[in-house]
mmCIF file of the N, C-alpha and C atoms, coordinates in Angstrom:
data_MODEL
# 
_entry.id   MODEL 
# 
loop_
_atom_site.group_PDB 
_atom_site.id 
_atom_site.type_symbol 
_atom_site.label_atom_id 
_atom_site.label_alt_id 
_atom_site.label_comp_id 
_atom_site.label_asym_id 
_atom_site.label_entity_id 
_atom_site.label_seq_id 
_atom_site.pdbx_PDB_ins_code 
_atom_site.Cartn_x 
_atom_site.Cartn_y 
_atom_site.Cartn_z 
_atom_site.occupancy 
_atom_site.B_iso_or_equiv 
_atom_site.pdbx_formal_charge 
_atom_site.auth_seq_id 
_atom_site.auth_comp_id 
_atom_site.auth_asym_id 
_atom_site.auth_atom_id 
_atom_site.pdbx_PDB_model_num 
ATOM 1   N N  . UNK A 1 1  ? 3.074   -2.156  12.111  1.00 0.00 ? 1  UNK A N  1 
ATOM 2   C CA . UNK A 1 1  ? 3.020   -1.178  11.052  1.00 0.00 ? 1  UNK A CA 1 
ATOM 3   C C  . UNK A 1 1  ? 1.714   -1.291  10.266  1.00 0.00 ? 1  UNK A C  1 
ATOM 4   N N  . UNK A 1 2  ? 1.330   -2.716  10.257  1.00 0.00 ? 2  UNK A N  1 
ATOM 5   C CA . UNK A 1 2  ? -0.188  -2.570  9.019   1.00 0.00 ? 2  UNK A CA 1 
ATOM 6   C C  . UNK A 1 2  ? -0.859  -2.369  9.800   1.00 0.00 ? 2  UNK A C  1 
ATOM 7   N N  . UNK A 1 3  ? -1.366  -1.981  11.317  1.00 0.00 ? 3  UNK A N  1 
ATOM 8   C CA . UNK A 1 3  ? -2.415  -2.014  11.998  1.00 0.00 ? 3  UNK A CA 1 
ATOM 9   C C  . UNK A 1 3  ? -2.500  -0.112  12.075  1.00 0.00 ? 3  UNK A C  1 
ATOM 10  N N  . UNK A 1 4  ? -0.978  0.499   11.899  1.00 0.00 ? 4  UNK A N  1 
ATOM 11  C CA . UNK A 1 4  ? -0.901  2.000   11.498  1.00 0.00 ? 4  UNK A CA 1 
ATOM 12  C C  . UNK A 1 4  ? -1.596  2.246   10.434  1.00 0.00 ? 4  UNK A C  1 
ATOM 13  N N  . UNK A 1 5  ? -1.423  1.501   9.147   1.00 0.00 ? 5  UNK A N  1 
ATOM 14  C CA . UNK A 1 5  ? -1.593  2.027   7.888   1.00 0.00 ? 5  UNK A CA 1 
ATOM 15  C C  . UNK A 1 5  ? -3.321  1.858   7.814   1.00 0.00 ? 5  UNK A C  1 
ATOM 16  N N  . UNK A 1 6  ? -3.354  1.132   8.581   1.00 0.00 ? 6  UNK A N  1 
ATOM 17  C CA . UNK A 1 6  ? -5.235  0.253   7.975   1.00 0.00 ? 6  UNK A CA 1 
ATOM 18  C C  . UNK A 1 6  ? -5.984  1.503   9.067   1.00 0.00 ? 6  UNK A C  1 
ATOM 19  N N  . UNK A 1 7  ? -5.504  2.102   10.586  1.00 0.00 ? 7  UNK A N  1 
ATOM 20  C CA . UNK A 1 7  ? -6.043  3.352   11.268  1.00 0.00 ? 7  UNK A CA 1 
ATOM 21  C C  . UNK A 1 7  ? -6.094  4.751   10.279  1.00 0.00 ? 7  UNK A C  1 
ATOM 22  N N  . UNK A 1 8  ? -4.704  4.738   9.803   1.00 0.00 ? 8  UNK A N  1 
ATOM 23  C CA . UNK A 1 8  ? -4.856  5.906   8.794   1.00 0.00 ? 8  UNK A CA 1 
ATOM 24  C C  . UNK A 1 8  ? -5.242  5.665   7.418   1.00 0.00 ? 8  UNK A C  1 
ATOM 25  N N  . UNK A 1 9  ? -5.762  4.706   7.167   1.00 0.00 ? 9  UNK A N  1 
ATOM 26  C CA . UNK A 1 9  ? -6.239  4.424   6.066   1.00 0.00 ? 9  UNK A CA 1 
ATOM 27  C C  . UNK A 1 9  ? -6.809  5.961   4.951   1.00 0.00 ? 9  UNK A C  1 
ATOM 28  N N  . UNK A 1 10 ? -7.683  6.845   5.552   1.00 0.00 ? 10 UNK A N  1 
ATOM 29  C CA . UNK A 1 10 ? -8.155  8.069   5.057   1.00 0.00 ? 10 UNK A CA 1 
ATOM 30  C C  . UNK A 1 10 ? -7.334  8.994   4.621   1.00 0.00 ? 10 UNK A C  1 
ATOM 31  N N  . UNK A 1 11 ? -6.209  9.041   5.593   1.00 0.00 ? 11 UNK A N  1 
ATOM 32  C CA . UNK A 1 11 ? -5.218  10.351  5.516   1.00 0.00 ? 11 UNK A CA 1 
ATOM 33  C C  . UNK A 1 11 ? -3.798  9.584   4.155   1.00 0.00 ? 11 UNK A C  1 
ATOM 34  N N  . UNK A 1 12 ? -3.875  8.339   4.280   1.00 0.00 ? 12 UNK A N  1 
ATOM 35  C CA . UNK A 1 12 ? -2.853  7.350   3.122   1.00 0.00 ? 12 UNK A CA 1 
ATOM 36  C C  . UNK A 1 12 ? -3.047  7.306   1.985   1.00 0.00 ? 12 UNK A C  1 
ATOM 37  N N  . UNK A 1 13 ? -5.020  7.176   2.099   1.00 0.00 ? 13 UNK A N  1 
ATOM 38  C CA . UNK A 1 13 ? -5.184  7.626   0.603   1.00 0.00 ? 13 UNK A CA 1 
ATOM 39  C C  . UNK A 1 13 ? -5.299  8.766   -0.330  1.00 0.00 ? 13 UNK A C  1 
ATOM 40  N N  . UNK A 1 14 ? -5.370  9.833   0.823   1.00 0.00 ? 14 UNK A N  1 
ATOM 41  C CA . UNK A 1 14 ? -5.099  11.669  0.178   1.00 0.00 ? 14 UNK A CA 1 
ATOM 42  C C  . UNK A 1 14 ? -3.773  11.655  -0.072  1.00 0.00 ? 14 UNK A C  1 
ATOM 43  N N  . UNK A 1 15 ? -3.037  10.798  0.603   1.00 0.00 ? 15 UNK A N  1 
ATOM 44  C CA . UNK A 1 15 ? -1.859  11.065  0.026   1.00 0.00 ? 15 UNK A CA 1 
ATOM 45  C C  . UNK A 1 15 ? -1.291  10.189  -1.129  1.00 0.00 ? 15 UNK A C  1 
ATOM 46  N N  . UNK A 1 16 ? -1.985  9.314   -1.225  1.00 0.00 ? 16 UNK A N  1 
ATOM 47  C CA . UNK A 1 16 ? -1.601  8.557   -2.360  1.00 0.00 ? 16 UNK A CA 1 
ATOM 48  C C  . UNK A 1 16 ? -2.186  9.368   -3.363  1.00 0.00 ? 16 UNK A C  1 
ATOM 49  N N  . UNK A 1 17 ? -3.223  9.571   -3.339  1.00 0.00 ? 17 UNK A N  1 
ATOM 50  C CA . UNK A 1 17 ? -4.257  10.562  -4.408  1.00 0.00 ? 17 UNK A CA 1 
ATOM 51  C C  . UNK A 1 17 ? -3.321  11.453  -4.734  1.00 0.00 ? 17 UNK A C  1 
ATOM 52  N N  . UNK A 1 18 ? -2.750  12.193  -3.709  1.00 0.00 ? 18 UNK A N  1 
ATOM 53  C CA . UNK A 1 18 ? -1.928  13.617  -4.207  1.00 0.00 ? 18 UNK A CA 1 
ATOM 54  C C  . UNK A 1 18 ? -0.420  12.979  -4.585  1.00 0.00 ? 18 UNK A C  1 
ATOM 55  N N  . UNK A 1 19 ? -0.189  11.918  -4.777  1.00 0.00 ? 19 UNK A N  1 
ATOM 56  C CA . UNK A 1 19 ? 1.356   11.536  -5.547  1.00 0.00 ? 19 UNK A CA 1 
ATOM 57  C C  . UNK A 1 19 ? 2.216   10.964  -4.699  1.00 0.00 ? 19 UNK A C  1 
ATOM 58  N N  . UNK A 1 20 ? 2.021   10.991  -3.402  1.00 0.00 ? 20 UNK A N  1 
ATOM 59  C CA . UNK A 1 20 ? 3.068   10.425  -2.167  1.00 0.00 ? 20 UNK A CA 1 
ATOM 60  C C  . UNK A 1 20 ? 3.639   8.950   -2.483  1.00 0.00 ? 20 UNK A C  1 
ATOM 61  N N  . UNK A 1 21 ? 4.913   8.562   -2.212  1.00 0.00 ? 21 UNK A N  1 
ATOM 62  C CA . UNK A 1 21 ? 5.488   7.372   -2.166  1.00 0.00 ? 21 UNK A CA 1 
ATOM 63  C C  . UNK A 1 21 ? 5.761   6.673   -1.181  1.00 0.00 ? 21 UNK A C  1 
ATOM 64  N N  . UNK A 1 22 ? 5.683   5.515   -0.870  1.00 0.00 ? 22 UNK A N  1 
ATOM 65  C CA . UNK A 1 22 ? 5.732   4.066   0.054   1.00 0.00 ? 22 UNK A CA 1 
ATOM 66  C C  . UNK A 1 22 ? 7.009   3.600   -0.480  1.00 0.00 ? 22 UNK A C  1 
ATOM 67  N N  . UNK A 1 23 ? 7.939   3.461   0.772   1.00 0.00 ? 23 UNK A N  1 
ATOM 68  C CA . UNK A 1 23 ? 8.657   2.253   0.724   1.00 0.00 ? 23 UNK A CA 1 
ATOM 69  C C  . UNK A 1 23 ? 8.763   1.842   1.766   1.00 0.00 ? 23 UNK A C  1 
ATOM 70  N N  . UNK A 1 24 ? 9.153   0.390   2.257   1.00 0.00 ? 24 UNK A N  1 
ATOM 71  C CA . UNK A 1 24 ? 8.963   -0.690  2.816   1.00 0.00 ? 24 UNK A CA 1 
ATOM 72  C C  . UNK A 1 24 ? 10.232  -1.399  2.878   1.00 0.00 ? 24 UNK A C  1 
ATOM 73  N N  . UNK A 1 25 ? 10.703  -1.865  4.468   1.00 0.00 ? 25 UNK A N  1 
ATOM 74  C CA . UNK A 1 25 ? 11.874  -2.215  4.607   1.00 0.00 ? 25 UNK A CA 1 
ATOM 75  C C  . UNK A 1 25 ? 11.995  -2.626  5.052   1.00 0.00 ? 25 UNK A C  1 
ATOM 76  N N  . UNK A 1 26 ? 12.117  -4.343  5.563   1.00 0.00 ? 26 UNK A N  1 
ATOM 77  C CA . UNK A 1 26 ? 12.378  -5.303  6.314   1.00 0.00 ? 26 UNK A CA 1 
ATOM 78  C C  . UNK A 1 26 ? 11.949  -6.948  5.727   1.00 0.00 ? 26 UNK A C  1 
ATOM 79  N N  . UNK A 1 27 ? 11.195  -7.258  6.744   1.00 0.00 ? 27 UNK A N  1 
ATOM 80  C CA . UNK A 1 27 ? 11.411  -8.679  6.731   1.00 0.00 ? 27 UNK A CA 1 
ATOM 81  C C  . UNK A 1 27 ? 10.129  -9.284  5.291   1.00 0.00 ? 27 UNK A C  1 
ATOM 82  N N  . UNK A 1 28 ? 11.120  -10.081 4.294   1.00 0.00 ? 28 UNK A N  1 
ATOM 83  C CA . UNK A 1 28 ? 10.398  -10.467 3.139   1.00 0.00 ? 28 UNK A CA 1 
ATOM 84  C C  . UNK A 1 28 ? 9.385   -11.652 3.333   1.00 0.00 ? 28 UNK A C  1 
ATOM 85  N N  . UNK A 1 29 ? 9.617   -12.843 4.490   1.00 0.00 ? 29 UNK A N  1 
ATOM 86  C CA . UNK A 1 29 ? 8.710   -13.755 4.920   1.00 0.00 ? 29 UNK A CA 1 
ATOM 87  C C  . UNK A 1 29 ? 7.368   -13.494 5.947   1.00 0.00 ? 29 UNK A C  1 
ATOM 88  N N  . UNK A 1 30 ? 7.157   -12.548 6.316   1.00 0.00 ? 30 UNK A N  1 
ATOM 89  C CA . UNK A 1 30 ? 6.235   -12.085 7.322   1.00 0.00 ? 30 UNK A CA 1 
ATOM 90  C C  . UNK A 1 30 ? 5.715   -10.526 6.621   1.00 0.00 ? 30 UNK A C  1 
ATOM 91  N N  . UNK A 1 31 ? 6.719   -9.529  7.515   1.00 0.00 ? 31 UNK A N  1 
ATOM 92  C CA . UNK A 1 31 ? 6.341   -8.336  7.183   1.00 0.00 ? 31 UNK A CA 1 
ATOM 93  C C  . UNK A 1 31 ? 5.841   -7.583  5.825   1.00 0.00 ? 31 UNK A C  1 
ATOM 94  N N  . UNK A 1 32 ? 6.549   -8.068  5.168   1.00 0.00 ? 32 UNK A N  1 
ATOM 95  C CA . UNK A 1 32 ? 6.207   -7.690  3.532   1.00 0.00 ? 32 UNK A CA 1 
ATOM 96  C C  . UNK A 1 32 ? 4.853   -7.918  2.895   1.00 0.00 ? 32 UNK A C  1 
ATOM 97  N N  . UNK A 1 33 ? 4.731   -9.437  2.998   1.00 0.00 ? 33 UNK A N  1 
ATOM 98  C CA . UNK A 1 33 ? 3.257   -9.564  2.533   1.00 0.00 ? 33 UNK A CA 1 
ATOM 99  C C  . UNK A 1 33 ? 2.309   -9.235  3.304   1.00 0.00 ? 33 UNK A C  1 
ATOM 100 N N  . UNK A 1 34 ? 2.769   -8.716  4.540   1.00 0.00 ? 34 UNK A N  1 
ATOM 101 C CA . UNK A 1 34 ? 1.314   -8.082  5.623   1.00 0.00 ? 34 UNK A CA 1 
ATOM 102 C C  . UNK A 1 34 ? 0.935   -6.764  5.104   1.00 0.00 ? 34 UNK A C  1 
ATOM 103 N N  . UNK A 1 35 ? 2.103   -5.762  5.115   1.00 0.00 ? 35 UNK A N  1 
ATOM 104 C CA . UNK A 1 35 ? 2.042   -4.676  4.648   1.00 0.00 ? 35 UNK A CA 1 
ATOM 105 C C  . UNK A 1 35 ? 1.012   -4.312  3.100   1.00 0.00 ? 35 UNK A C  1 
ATOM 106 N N  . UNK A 1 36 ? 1.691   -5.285  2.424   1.00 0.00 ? 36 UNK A N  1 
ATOM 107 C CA . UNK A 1 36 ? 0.921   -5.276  0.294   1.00 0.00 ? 36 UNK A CA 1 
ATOM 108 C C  . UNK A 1 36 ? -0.925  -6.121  0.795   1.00 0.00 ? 36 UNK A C  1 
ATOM 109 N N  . UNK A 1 37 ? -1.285  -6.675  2.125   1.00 0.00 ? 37 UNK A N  1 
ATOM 110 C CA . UNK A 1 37 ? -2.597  -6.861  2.114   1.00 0.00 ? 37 UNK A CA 1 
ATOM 111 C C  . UNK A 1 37 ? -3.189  -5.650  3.396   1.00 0.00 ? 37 UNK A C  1 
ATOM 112 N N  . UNK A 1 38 ? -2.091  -5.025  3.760   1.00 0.00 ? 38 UNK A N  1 
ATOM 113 C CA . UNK A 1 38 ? -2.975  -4.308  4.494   1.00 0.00 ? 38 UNK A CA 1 
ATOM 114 C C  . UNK A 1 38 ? -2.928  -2.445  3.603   1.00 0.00 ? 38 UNK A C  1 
ATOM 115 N N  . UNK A 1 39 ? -1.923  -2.479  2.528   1.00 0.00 ? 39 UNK A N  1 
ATOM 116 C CA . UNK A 1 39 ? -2.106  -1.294  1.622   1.00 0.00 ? 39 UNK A CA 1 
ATOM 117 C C  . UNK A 1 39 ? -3.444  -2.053  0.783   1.00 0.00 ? 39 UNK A C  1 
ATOM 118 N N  . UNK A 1 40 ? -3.806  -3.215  0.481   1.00 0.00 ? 40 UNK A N  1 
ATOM 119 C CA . UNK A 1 40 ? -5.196  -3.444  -0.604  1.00 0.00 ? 40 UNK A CA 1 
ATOM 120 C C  . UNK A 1 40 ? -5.927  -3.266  0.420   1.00 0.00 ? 40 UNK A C  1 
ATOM 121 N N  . UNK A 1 41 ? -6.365  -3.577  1.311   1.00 0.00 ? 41 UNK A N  1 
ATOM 122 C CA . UNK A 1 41 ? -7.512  -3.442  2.612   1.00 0.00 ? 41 UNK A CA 1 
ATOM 123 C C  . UNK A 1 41 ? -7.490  -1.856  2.347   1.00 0.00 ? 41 UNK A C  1 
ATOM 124 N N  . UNK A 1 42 ? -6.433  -0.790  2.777   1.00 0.00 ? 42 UNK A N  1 
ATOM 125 C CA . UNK A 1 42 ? -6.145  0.499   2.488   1.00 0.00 ? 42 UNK A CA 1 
ATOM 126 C C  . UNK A 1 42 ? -7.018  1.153   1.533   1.00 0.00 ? 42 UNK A C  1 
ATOM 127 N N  . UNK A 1 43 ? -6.908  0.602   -0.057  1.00 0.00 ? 43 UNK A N  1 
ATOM 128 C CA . UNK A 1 43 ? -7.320  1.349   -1.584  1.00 0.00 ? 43 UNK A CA 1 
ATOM 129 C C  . UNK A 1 43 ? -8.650  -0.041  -0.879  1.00 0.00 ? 43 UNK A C  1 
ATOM 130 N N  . UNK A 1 44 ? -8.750  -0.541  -0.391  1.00 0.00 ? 44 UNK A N  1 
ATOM 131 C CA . UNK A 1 44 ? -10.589 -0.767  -1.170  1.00 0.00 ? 44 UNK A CA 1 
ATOM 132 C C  . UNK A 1 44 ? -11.559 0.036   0.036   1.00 0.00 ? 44 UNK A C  1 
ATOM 133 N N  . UNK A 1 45 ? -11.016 0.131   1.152   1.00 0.00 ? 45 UNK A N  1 
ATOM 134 C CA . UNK A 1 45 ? -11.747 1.139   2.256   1.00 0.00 ? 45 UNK A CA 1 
ATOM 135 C C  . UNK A 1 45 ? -11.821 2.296   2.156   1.00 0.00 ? 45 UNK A C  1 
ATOM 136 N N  . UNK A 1 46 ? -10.329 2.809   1.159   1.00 0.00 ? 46 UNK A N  1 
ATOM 137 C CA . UNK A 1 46 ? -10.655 4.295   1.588   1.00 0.00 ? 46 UNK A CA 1 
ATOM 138 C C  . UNK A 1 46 ? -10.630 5.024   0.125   1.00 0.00 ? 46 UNK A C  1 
ATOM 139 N N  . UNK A 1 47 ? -10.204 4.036   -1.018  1.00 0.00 ? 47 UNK A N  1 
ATOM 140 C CA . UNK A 1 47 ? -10.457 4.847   -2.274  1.00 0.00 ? 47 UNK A CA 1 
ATOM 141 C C  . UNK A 1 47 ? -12.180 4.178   -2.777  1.00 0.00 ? 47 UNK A C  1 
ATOM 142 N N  . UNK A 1 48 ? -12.598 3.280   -2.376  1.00 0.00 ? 48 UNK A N  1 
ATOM 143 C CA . UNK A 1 48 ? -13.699 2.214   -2.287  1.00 0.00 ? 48 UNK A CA 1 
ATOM 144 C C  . UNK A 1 48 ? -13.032 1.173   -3.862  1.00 0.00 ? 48 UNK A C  1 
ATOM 145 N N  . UNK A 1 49 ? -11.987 0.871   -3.527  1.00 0.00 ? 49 UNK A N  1 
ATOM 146 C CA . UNK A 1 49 ? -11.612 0.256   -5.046  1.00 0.00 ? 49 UNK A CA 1 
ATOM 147 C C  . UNK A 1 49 ? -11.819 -2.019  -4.485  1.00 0.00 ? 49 UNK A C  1 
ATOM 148 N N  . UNK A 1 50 ? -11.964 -2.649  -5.195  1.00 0.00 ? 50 UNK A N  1 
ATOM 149 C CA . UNK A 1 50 ? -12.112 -3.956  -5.720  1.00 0.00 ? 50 UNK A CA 1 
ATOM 150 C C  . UNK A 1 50 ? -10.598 -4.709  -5.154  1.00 0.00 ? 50 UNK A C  1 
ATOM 151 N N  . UNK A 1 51 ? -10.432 -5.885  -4.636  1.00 0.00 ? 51 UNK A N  1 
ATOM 152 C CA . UNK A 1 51 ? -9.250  -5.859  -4.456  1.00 0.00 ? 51 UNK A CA 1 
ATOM 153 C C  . UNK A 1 51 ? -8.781  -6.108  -5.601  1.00 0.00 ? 51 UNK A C  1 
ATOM 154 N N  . UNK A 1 52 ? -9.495  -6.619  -6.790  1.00 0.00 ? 52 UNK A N  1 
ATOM 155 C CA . UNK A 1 52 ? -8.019  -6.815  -8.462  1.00 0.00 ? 52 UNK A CA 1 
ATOM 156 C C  . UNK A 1 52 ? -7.445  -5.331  -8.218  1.00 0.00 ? 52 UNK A C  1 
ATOM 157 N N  . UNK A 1 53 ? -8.694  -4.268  -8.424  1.00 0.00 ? 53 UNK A N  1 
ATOM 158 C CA . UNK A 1 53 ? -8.415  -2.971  -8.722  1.00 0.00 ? 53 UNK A CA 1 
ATOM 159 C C  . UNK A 1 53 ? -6.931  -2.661  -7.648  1.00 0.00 ? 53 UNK A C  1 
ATOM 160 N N  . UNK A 1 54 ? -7.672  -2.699  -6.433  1.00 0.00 ? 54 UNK A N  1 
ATOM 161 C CA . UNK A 1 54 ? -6.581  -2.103  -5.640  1.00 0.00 ? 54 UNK A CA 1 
ATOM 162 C C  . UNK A 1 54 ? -5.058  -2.655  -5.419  1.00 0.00 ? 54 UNK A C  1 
ATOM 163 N N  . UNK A 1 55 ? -4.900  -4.253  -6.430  1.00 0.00 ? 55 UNK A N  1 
ATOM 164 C CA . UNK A 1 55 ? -3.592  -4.597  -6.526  1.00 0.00 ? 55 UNK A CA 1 
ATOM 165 C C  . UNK A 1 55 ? -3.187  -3.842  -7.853  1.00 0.00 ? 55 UNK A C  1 
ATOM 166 N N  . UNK A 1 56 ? -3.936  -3.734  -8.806  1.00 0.00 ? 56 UNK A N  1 
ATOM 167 C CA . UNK A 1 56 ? -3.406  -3.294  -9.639  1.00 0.00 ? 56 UNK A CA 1 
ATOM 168 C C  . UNK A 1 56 ? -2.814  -1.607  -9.587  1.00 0.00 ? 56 UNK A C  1 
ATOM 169 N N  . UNK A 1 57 ? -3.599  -1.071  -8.764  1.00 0.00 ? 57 UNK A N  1 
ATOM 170 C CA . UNK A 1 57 ? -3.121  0.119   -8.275  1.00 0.00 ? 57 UNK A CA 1 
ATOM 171 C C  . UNK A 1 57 ? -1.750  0.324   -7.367  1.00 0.00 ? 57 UNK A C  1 
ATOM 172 N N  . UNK A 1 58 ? -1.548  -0.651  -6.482  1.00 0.00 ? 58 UNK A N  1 
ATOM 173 C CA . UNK A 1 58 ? -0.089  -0.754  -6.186  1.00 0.00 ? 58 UNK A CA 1 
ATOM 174 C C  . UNK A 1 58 ? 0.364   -0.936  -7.325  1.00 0.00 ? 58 UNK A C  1 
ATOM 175 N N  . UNK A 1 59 ? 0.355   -2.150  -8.238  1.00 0.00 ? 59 UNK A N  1 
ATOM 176 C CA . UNK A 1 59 ? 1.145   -2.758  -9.554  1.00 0.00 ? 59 UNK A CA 1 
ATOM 177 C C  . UNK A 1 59 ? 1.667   -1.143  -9.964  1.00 0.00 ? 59 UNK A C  1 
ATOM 178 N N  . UNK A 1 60 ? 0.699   -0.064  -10.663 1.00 0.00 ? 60 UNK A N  1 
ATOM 179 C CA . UNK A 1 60 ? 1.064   0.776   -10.997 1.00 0.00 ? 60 UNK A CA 1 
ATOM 180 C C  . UNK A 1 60 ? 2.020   1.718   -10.661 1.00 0.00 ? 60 UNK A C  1 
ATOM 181 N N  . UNK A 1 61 ? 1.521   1.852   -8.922  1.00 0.00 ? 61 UNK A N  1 
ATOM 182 C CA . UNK A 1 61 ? 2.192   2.956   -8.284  1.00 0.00 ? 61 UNK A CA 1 
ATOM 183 C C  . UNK A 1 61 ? 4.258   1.824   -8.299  1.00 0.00 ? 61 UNK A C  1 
ATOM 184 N N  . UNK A 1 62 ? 3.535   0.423   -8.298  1.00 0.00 ? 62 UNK A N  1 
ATOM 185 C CA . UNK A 1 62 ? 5.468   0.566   -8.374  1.00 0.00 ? 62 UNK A CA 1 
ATOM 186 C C  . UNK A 1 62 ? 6.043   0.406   -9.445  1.00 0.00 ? 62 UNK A C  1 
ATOM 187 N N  . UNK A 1 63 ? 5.681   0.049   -10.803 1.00 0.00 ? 63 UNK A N  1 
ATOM 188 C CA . UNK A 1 63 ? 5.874   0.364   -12.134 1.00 0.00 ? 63 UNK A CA 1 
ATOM 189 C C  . UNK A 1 63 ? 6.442   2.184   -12.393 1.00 0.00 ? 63 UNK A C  1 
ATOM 190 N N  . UNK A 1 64 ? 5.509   3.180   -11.672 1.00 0.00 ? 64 UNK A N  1 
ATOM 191 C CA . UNK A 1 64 ? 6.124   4.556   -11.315 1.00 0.00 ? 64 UNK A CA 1 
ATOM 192 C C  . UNK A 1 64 ? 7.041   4.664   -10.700 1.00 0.00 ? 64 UNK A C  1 
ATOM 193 N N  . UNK A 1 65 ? 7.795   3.609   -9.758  1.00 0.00 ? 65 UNK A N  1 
ATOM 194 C CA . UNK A 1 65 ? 8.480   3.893   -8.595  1.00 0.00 ? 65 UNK A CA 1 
ATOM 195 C C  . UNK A 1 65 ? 7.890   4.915   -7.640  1.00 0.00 ? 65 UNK A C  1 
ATOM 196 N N  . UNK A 1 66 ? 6.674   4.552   -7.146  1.00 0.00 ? 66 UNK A N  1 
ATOM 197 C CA . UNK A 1 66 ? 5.902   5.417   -6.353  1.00 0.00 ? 66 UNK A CA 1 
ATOM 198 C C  . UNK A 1 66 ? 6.060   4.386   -4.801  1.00 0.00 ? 66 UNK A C  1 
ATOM 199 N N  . UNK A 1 67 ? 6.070   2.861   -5.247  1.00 0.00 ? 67 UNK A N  1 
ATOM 200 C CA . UNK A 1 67 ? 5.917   2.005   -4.547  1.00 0.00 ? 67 UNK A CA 1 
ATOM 201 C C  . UNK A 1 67 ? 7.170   1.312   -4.469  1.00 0.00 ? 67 UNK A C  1 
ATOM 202 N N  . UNK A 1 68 ? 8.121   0.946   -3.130  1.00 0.00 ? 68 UNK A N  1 
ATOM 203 C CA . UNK A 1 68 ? 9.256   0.579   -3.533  1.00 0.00 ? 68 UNK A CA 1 
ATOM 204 C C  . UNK A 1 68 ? 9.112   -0.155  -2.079  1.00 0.00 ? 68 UNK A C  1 
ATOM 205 N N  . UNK A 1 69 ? 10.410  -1.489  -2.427  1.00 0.00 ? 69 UNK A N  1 
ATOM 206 C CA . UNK A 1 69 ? 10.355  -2.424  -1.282  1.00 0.00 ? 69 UNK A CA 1 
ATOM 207 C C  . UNK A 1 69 ? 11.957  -2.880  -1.451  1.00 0.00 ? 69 UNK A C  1 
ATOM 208 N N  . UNK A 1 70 ? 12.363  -3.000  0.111   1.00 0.00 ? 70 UNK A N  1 
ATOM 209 C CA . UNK A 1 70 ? 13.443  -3.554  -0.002  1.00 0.00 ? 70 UNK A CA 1 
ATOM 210 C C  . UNK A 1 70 ? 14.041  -4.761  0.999   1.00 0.00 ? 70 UNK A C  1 
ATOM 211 N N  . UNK A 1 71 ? 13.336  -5.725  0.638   1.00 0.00 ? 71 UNK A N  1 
ATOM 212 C CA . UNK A 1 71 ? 12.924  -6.774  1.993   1.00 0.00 ? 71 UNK A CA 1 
ATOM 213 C C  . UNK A 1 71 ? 13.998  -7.853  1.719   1.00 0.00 ? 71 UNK A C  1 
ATOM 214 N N  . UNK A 1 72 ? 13.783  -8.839  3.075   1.00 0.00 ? 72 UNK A N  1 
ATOM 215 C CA . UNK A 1 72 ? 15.301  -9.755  2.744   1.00 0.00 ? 72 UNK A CA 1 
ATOM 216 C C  . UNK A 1 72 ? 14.790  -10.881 3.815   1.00 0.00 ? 72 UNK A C  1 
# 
């Protein structure tokens, strides 16, 4: 799945730009934290953001519930 998100990296961040929501569903020891470094790889390639910036930009989007996870 992060090797999807980091190819579409361009088309993830028009959609993040235009309001779209992420959620995320599976495994909390592996999959999870691959996914939250391959969405910052995501915002610093394709919005050109910093990685503080681009965690804090998830931080936000899931403070909105834009960003939601439900791992185990």
């Amino acid at each position: 799945m992060q090797d999807r998100l980091l190819a579409q990296a361009k088309h993830l961040c028009r959609w993040l730009s235009d309001g779209a929501h992420i959620y995320v569903c599976g495994d909390a020891a592996h999959m999870a934290p691959d996914v939250d470094r391959a969405l910052i790889r995501v915002l610093e390639t394709g919005m050109g953001l910093d990685a503080a910036s681009a965690g804090a930009y998830l931080g936000i989007m899931q403070a909105e519930g834009r960003y939601q996870r439900d791992v185990y």
